[in-house]
C-alpha positions in Angstrom: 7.0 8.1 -19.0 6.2 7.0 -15.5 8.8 4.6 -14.2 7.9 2.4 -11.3 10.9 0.2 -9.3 10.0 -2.1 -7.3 10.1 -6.0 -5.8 9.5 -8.8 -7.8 6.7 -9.0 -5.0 6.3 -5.5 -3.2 3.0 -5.2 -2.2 3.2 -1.4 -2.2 4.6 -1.0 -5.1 1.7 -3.2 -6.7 -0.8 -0.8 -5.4 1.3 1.9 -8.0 1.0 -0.2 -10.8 -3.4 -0.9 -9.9 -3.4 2.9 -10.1 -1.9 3.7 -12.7 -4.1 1.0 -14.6 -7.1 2.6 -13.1 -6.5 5.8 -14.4 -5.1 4.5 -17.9 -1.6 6.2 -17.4 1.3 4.4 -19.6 4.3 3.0 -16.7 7.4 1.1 -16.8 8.2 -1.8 -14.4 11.7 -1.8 -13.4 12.1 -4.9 -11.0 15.2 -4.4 -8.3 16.8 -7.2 -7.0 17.3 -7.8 -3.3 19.2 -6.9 -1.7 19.3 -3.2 -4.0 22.7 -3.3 -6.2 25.0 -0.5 -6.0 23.2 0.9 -9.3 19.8 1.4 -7.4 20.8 2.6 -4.4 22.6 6.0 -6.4 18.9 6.5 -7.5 17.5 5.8 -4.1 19.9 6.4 -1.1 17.9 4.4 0.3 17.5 1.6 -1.8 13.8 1.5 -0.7 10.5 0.6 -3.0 8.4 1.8 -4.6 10.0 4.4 -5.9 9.0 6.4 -9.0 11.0 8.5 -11.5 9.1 10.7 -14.2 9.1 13.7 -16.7 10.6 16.8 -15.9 12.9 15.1 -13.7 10.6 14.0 -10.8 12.2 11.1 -8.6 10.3 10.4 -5.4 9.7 7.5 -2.9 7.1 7.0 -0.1 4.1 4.8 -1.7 1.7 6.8 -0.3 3.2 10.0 -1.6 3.3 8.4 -5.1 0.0 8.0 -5.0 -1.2 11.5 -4.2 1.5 12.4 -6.7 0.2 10.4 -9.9 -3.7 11.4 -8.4 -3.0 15.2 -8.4 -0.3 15.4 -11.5 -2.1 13.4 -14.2 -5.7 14.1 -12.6 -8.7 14.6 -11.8 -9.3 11.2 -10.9 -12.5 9.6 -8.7 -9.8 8.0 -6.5 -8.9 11.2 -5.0 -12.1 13.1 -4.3 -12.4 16.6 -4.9 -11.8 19.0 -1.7 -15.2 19.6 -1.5 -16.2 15.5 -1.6 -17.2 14.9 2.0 -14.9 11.7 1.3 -12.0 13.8 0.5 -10.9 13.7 4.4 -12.1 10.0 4.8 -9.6 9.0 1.3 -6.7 11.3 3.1 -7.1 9.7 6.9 -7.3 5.9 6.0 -4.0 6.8 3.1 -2.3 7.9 6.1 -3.7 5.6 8.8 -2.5 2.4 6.7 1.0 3.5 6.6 1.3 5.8 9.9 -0.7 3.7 12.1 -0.7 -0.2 10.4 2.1 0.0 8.2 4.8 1.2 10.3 3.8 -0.9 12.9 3.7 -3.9 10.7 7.4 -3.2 9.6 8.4 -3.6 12.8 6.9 -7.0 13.3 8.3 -8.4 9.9 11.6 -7.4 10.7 11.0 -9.4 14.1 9.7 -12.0 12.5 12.4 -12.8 9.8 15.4 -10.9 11.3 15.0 -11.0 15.1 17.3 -14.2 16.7 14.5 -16.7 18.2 14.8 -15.3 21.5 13.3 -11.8 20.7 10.6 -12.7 17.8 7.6 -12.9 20.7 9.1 -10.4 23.2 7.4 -7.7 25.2 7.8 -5.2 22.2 6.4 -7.6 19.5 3.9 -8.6 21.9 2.8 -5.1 22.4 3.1 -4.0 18.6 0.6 -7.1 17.8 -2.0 -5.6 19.8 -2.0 -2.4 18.7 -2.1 -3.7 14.7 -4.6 -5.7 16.0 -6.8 -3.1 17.4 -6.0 -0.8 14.6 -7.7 -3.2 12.2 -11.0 -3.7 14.4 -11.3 0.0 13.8 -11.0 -0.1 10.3 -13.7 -3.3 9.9 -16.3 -0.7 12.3 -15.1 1.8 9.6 -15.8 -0.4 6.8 -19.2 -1.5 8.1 -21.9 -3.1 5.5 -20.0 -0.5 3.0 -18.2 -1.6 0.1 -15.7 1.1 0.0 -13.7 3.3 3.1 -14.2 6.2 1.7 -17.8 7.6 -0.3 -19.7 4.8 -2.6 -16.7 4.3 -5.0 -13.1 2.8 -5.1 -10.6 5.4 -3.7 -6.8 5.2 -2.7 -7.8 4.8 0.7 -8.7 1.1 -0.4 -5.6 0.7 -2.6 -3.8 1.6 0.2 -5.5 -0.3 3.2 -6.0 -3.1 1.3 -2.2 -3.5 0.8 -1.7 -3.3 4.6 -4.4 -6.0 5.3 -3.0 -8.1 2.9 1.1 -7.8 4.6 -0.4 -8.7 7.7 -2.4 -11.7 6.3 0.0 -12.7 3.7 3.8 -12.0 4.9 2.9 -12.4 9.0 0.0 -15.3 8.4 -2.5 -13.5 11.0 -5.9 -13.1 10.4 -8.0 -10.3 9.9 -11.7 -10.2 10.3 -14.4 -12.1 7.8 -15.8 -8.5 6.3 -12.3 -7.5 5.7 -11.3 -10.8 3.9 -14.4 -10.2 2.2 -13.6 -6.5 0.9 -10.0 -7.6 0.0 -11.5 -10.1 -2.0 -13.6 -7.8 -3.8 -10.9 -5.2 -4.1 -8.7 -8.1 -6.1 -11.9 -9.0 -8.6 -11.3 -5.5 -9.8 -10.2 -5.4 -13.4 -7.1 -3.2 -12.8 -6.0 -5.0 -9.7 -5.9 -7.8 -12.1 -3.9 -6.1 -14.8 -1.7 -4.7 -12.5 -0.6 -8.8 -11.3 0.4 -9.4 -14.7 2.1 -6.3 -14.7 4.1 -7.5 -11.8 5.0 -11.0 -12.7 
């Protein structure tokens, strides 16, 4: 059985549970409190989420290397195009790009913005980090286009993924991202699974 822990509200780990509904695979929630208890953290070192635990004893974290995990283990799946999809290097940038490029960058600016004393939540480095997010997601709207997906003509885990970014920098941070990205977040959340996968959460 596929075990997912995770936040009452992780984002990434949500994105686990819409695959995992997508591809009719059978999970487990387990929700971890925060901050992680003693228990969690001698699974986890470091008391991270998502983080998955399955059969054969498999115990891995790193959303995005869930993801690719569940894709390739209990595939073939259209989320992951085959190697020889001309979308199958698109899927595997824009998985990277939203954790490498937005994601990591986006870290940085929550912790500023609920841990940082007053003093440092707008200096030079935040400042900096802002605009590169910033630009980061103008690339991904030219991406995008007048296309429904980032990745072929079909959902992939390259929207799974960038969708979760969009939505930390919307939601946690409160900035704005452009109107065809609202737009394909929107249409991203309409989809059945995504919707399973909230109750599946709560």
């Amino acid at each position: 059985m596929i075990k997912i822990y995770n936040f009452a509200r992780g984002a990434r780990g949500l994105r686990l549970f819409w695959q995992c509904e997508e591809m009719g695979l059978p999970y487990q929630v387990e929700t971890v409190t925060f901050p992680p208890s003693a228990a969690y953290r001698a699974l986890n070192r470091l008391g991270s989420v998502p983080f998955l635990e399955d059969d054969a004893g498999v115990a891995i974290n790193e959303s995005v290397a869930i993801m690719l995990y569940l894709a390739q283990k209990y595939g073939p799946t259209p989320l992951l195009p085959g190697k020889d999809d001309p979308a199958f290097a698109r899927v595997l940038q824009m998985m990277v790009f939203s954790e490498a490029t937005l994601g990591a960058s986006i870290n940085t600016l929550l912790n500023a913005h609920f841990s940082a004393p007053e003093v440092d939540k707008h200096n030079w480095s935040v400042r900096g980090t802002e605009l590169r997010v910033q630009d980061a997601i103008a690339y991904v709207a030219d991406l995008l286009g007048e296309n429904s997906f980032l990745a072929g003509d079909r959902l992939s885990l390259a929207d799974m993924c960038m969708s979760t970014a969009l939505g930390i920098w919307k939601g946690a941070l409160g900035k704005p991202i452009p109107d065809r990205l609202a737009a394909y977040r929107e249409r991203l959340a309409a989809q059945p699974a995504y919707q399973r996968a909230l109750k599946a959460q709560s």
